[in-house]
C-alpha positions in Angstrom: -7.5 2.7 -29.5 -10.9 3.9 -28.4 -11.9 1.0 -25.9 -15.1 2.1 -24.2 -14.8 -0.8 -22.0 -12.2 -0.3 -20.9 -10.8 2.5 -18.2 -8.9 5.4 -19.2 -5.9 6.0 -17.0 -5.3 2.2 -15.7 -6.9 0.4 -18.7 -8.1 -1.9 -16.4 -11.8 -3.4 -17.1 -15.1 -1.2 -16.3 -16.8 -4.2 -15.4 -16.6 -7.9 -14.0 -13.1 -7.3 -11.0 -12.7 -9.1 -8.1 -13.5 -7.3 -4.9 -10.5 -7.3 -3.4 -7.2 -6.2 -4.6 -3.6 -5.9 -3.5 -1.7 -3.0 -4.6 1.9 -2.3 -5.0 4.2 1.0 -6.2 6.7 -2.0 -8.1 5.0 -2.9 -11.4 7.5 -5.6 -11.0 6.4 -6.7 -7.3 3.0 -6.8 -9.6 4.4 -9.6 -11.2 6.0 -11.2 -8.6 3.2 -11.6 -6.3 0.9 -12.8 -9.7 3.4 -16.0 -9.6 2.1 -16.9 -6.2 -1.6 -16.8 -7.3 -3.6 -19.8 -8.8 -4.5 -19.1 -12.5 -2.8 -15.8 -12.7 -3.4 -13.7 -15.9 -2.2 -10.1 -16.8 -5.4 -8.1 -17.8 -3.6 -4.6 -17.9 -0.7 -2.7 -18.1 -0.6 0.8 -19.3 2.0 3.5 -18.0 3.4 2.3 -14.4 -0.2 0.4 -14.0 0.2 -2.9 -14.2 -2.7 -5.5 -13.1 -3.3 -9.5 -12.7 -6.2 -11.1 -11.7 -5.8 -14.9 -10.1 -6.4 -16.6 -6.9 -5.3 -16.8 -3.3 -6.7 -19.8 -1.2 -9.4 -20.2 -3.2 -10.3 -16.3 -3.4 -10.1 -14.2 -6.5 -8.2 -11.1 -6.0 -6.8 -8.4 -8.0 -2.9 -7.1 -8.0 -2.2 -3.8 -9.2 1.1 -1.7 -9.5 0.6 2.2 -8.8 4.2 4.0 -9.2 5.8 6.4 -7.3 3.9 9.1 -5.3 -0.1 9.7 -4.0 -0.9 11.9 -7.3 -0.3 9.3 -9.4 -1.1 6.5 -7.0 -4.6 7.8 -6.4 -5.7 7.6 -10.2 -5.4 3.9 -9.3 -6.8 3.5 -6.1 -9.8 5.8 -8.1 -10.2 3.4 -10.8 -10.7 0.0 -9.2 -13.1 1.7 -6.8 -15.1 2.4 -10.7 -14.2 -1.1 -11.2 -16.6 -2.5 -8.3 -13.3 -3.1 -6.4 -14.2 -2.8 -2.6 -11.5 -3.4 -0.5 -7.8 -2.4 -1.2 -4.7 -3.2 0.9 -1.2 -1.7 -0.4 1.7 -3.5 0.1 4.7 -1.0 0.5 8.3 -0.2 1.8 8.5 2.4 4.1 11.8 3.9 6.0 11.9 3.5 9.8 11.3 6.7 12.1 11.8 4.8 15.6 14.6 2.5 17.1 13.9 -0.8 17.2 12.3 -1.2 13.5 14.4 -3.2 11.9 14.9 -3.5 7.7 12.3 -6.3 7.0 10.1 -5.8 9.7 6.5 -5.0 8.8 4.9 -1.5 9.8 0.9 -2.2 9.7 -0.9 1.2 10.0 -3.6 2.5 12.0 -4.0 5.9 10.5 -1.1 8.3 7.8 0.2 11.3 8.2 -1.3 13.5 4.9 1.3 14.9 3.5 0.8 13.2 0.3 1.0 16.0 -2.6 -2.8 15.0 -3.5 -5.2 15.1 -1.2 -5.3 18.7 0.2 -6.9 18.9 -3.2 -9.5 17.2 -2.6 -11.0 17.5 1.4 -9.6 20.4 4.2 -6.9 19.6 6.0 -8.6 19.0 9.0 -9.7 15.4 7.5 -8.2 12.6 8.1 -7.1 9.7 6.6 -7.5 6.4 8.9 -7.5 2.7 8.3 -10.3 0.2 8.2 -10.0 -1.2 11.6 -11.0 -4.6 10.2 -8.3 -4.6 7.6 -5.8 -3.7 10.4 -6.9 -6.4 12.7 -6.7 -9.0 9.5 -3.1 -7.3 8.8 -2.0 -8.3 12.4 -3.3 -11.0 12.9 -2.0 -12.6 9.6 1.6 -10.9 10.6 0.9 -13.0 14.0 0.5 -16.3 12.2 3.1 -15.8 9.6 5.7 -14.9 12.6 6.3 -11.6 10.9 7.6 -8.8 12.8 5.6 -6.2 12.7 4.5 -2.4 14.7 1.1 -0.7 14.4 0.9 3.2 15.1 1.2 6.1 12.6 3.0 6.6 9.3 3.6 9.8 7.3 3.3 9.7 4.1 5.1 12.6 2.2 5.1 13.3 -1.6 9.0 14.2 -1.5 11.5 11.1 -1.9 14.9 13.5 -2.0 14.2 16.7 -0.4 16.0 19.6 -1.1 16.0 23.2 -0.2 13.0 23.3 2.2 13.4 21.7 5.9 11.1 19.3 6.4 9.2 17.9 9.4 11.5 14.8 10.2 12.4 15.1 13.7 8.8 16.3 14.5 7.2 13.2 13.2 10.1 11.3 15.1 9.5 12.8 18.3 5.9 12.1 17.9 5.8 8.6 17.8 5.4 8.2 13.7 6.8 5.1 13.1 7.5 5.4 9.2 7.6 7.3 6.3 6.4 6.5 2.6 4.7 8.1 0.0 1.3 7.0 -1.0 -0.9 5.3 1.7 -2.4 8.6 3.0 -4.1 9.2 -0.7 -5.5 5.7 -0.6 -6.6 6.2 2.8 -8.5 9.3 2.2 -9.9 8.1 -0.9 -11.5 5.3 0.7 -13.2 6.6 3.2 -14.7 9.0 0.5 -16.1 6.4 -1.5 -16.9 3.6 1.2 -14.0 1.0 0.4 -12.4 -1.1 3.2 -8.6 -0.2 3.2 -5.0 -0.4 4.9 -1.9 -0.6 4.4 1.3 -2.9 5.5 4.5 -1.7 5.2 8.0 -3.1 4.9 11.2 -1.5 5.7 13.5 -0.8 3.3 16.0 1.4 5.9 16.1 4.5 8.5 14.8 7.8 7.2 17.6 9.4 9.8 21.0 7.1 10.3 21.0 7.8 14.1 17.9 5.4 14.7 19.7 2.3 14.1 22.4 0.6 12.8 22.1 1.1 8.9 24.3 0.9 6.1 22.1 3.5 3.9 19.7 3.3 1.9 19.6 0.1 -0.3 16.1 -1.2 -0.7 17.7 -4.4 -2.6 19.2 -6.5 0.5 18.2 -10.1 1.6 16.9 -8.7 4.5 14.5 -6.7 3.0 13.6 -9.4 -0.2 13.4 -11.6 3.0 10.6 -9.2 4.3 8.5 -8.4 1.3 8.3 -12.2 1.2 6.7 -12.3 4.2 4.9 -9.3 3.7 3.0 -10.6 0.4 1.6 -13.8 1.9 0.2 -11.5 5.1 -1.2 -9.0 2.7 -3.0 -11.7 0.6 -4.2 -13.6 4.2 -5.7 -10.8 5.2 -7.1 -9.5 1.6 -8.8 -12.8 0.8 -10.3 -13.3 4.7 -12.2 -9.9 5.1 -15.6 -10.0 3.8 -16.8 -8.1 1.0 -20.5 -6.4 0.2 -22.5 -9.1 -1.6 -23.6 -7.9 -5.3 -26.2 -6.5 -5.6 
């Protein structure tokens, strides 16, 4: 159906968004965080986009679902920037690159490693793709408050989830200092900085991207541990969403 008024990937309203928005790859973390909001409502879902408006505190936000991967992800992030949104945090998982992050612990970044799939397609190489220093500050200082553990540095975010025949940079990025590795914070990143938004990124792990960093059982993003972590992770996401100022309207 033709619905002018509507946006074309995300189906998500042209006009008349919050400012601020959460987003999430889980269209069912969507949902989940939408039950802790006041006067929650679905207002879109089309493809893995899923979106709910409501409140936190008093503060209307957005929470959209973006999928797997930056290519993807970005058509998101692209869309509520049309929307009038103006400040986007994501809520992810991430895999651990350094002993002593644990599965649960929080991973707040500073800047991303882009190695996302998308945005070499859209600025050189040479540009980078660095937080919102006020977002990060909010982001640690709600973590802080919350009693959340939580690391600041680098993360790499790569478009690959299962490699396959080509080596990739792994121990590099570990000797380096990265701290993590996901797969779509880098294209939201880069994206706002092109169009002016206030953004960052929080991100909880889920397991070690190489078994020798700590003591894991592999990969199995569906442990206590880790539910115990996103738990925490949503209400510091949503602190620090709803306490950084936005532009007022024109």
């Amino acid at each position: 159906m033709n619905r002018p008024d509507l946006l074309p990937v995300t189906r998500i309203p042209r006009t008349g968004s919050p400012q601020r928005a959460l987003v999430v790859g889980d269209p069912f973390r969507a949902q989940r965080i939408a039950d802790v909001l006041d006067d929650a409502s679905e207002v879109a879902h089309a493809r893995e986009y899923r979106t709910f408006r409501g409140r936190w505190k008093g503060v209307e936000v957005l929470v959209s679902s973006h999928g797997v991967g930056g290519p993807g992800a970005i058509c998101l992030f692209q869309e509520l920037a049309d929307a009038g949104v103006s400040t986007i945090i994501r809520l992810g998982t991430a895999g651990a690159l350094q002993p002593g992050i644990e599965d649960g612990d929080l991973v707040i970044a500073d800047a991303a490693v882009r190695d996302d799939g998308v945005t070499a397609q859209l600025v050189p190489a040479e540009f980078p793709a660095v937080s919102s220093p006020e977002a990060v500050l909010a982001l640690t200082g709600a973590a802080v408050e919350h009693g959340a553990p939580h690391h600041r540095g680098l993360v790499w975010t790569r478009a690959a989830f299962y490699p396959s025949h080509l080596e990739l940079p792994l121990r590099m990025y570990v000797d380096a200092g990265v701290l993590a590795i996901e797969m779509e914070l880098s294209a939201l990143l880069v994206l706002g900085t092109l169009r002016g938004l206030t953004c960052a990124g929080a991100l909880v792990i889920d397991g070690a991207a190489a078994d020798e960093l700590m003591d894991t059982t592999g990969y199995d993003p569906h442990r206590a541990v880790v539910d115990a972590g996103v738990e925490r992770g949503i209400h510091v996401a949503l602190d620090a969403l709803t306490r950084l100022p936005v532009p007022r309207p024109a």
